[in-house]
PyMOL CGO cylinders between C-alpha atoms (Angstrom):
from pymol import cmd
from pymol.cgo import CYLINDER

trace = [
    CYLINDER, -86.89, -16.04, -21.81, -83.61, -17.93, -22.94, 0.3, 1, 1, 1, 1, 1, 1,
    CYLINDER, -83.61, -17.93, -22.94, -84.40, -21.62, -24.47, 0.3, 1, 1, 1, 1, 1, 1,
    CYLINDER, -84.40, -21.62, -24.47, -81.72, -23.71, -25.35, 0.3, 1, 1, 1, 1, 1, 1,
    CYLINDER, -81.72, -23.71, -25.35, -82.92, -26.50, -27.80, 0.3, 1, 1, 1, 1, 1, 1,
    CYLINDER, -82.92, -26.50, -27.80, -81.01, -28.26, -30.81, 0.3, 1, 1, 1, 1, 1, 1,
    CYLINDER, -81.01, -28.26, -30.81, -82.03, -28.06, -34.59, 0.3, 1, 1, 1, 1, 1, 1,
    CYLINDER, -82.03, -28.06, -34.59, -81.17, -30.55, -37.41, 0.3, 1, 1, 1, 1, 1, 1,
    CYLINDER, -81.17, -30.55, -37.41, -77.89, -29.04, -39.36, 0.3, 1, 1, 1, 1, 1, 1,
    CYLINDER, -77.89, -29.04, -39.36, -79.29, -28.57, -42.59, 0.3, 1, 1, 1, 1, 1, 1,
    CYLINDER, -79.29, -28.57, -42.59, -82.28, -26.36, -40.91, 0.3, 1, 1, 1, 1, 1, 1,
    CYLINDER, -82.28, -26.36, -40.91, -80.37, -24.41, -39.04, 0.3, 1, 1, 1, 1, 1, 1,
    CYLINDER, -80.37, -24.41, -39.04, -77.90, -23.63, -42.05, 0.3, 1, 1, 1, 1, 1, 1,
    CYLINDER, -77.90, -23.63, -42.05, -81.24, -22.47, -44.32, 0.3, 1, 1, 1, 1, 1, 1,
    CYLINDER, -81.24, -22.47, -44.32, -82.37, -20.32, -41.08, 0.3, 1, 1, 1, 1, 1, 1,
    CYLINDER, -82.37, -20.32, -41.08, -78.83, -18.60, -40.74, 0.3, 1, 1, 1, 1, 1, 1,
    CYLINDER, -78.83, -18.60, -40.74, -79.00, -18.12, -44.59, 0.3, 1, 1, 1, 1, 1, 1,
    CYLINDER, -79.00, -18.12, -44.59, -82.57, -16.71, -44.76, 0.3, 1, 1, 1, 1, 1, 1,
    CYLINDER, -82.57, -16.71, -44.76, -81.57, -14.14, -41.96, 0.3, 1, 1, 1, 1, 1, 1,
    CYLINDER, -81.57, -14.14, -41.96, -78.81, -13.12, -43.63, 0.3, 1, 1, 1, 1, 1, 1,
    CYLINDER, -78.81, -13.12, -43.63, -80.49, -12.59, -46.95, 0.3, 1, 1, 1, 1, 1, 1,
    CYLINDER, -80.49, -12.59, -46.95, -83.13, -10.77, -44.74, 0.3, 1, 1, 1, 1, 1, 1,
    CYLINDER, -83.13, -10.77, -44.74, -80.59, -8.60, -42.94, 0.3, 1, 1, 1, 1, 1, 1,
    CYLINDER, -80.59, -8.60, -42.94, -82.42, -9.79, -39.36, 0.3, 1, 1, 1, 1, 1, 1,
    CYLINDER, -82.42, -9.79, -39.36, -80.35, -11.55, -36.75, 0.3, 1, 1, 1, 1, 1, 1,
    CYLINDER, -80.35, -11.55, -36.75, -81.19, -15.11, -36.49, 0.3, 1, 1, 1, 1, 1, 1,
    CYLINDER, -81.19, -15.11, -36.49, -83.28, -14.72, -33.59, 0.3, 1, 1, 1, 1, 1, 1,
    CYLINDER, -83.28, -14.72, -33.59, -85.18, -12.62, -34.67, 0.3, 1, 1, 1, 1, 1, 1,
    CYLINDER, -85.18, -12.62, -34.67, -85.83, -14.55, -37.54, 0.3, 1, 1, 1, 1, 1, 1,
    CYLINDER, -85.83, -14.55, -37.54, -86.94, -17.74, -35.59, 0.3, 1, 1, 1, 1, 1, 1,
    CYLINDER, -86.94, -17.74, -35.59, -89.20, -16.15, -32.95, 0.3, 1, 1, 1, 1, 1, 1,
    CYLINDER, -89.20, -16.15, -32.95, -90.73, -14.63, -35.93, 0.3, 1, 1, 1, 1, 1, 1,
    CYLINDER, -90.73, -14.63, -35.93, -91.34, -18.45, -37.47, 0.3, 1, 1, 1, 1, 1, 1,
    CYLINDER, -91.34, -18.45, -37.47, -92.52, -19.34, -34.09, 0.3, 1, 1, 1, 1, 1, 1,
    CYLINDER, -92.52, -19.34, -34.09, -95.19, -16.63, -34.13, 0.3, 1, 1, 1, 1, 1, 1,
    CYLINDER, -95.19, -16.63, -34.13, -96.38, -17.46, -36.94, 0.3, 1, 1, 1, 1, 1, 1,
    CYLINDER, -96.38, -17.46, -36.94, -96.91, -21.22, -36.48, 0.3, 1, 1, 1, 1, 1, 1,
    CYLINDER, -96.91, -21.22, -36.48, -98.38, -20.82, -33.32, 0.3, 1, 1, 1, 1, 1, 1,
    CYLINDER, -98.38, -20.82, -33.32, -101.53, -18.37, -34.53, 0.3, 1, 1, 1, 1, 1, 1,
    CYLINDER, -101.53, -18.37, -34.53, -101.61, -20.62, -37.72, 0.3, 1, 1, 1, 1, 1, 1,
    CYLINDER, -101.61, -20.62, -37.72, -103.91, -23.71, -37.46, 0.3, 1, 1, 1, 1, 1, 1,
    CYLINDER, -103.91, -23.71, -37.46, -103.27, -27.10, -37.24, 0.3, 1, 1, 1, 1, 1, 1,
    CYLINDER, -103.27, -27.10, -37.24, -99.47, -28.86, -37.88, 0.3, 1, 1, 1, 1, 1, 1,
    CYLINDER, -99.47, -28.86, -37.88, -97.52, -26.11, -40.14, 0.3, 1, 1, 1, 1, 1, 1,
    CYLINDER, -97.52, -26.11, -40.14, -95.50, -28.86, -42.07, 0.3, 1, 1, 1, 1, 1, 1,
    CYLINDER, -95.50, -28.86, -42.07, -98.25, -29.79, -43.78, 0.3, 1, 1, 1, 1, 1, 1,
    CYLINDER, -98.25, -29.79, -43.78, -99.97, -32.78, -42.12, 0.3, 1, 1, 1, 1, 1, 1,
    CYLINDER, -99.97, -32.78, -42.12, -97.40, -35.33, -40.44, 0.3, 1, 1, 1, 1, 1, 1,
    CYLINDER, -97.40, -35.33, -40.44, -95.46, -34.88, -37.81, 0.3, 1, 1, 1, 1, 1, 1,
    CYLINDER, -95.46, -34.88, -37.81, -91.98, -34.92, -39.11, 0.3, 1, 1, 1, 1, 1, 1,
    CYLINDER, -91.98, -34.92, -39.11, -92.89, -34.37, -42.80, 0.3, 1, 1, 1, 1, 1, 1,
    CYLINDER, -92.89, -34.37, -42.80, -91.63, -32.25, -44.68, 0.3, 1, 1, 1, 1, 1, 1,
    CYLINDER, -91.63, -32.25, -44.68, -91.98, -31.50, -48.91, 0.3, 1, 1, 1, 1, 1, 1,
    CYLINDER, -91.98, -31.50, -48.91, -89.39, -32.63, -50.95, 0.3, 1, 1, 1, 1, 1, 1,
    CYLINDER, -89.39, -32.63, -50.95, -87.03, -30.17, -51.88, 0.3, 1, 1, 1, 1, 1, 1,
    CYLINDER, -87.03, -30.17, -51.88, -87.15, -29.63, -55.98, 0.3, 1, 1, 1, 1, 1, 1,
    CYLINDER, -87.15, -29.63, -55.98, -84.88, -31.64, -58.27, 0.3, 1, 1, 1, 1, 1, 1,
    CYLINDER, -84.88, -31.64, -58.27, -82.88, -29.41, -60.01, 0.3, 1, 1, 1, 1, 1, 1,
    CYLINDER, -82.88, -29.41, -60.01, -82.26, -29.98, -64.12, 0.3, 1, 1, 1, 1, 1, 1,
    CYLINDER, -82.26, -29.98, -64.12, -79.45, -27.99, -66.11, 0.3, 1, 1, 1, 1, 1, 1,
    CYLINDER, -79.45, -27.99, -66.11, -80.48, -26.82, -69.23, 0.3, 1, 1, 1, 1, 1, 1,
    CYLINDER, -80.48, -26.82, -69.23, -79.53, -25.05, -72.37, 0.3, 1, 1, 1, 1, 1, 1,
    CYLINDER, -79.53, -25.05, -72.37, -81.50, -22.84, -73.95, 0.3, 1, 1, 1, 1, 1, 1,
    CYLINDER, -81.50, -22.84, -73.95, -83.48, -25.00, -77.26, 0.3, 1, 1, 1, 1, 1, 1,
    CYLINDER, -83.48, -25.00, -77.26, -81.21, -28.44, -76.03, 0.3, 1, 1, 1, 1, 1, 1,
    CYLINDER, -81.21, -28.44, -76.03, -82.82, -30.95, -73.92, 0.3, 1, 1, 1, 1, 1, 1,
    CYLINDER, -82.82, -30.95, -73.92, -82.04, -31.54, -70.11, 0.3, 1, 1, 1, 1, 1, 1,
    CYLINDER, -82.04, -31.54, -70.11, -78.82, -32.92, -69.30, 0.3, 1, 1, 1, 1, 1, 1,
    CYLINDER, -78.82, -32.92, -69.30, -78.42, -34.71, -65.82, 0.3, 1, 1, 1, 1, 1, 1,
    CYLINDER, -78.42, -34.71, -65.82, -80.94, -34.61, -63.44, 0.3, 1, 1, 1, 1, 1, 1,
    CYLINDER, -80.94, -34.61, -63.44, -79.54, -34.17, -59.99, 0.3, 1, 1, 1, 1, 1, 1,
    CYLINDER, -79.54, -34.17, -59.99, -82.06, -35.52, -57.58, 0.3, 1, 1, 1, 1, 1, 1,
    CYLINDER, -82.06, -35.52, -57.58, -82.08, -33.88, -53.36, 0.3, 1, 1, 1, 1, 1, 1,
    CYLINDER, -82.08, -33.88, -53.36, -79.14, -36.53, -51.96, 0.3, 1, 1, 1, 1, 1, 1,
    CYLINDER, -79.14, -36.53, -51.96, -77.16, -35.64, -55.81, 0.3, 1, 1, 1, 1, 1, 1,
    CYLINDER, -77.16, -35.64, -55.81, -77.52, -31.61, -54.77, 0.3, 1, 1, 1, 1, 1, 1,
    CYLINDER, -77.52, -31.61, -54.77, -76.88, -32.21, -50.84, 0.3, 1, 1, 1, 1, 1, 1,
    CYLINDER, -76.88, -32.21, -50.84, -73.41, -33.66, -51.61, 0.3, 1, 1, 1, 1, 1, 1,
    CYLINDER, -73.41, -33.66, -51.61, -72.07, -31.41, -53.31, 0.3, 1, 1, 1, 1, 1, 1,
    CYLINDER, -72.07, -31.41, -53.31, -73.24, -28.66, -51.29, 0.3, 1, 1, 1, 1, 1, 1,
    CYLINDER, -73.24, -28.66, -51.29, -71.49, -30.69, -48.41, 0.3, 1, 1, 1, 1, 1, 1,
    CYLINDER, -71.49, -30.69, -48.41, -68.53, -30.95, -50.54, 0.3, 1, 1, 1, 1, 1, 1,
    CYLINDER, -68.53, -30.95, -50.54, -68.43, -27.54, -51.59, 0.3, 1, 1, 1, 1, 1, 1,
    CYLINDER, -68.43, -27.54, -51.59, -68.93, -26.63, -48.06, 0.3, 1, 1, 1, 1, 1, 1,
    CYLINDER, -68.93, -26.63, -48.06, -66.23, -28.79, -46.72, 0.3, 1, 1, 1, 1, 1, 1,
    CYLINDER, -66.23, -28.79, -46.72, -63.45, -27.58, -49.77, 0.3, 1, 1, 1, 1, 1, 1,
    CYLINDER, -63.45, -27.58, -49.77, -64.21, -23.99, -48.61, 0.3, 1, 1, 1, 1, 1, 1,
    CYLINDER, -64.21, -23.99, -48.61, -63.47, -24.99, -45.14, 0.3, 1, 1, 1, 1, 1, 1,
    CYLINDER, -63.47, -24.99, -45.14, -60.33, -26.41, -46.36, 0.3, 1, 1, 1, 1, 1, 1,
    CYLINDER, -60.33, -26.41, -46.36, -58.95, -23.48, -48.09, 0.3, 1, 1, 1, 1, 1, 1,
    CYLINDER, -58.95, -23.48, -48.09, -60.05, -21.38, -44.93, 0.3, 1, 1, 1, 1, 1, 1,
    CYLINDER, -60.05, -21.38, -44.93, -57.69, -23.71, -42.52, 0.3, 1, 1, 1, 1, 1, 1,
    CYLINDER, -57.69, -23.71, -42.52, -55.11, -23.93, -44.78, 0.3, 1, 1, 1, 1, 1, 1,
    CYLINDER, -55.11, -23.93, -44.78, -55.33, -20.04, -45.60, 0.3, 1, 1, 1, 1, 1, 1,
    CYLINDER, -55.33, -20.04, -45.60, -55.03, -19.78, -41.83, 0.3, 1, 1, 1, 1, 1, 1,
    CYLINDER, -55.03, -19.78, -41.83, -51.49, -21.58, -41.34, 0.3, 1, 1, 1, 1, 1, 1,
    CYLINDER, -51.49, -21.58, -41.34, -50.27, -20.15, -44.54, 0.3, 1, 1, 1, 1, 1, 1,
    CYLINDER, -50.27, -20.15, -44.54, -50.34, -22.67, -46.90, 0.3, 1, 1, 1, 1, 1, 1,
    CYLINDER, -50.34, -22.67, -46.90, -51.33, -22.77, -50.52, 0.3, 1, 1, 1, 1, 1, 1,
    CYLINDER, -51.33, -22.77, -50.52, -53.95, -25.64, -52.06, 0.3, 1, 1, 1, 1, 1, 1,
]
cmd.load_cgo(trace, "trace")
């Protein structure tokens, strides 16, 4: 049966990554999801509707120094979004045929 419903941006760009990594279409990949939470009990995020766990702060560090900057979710998220929006850049201006 064909659903059309709308996902947040940032889930559905971890569900096309994950299907990629898996080699499975992205269907595929989110009926399997669906499956899954529907035979599991109770609310799969956890508890609360609409919660979800944090995502893990990431800390660069050299091997016997001790951590540099600690980039907290909203730190990692913007860069992502402005690595993702150079990249999309480059591919627009690679398009008309003009260096950056």
């Amino acid at each position: 049966m064909r659903t059309i419903f709308d996902l947040p941006e940032p889930i559905f760009r971890e569900a096309k990554a994950r299907a990629a990594r898996e080699g499975v279409k992205l269907k595929e990949l989110i009926v399997r999801y669906i499956e899954v939470g529907l035979r599991s009990p109770g609310v799969p995020d956890g508890g609360e509707k609409g919660h979800r766990e944090p995502l893990p702060t990431a800390i660069s560090r050299e091997a016997g120094k001790p951590p540099s900057k600690v980039l907290g979710n909203r730190d990692l998220d913007a860069l992502l979004e402005e690595d993702e929006f150079d990249r999309y850049q480059r591919t627009i201006a690679s398009a008309k045929g003009v260096d950056t």
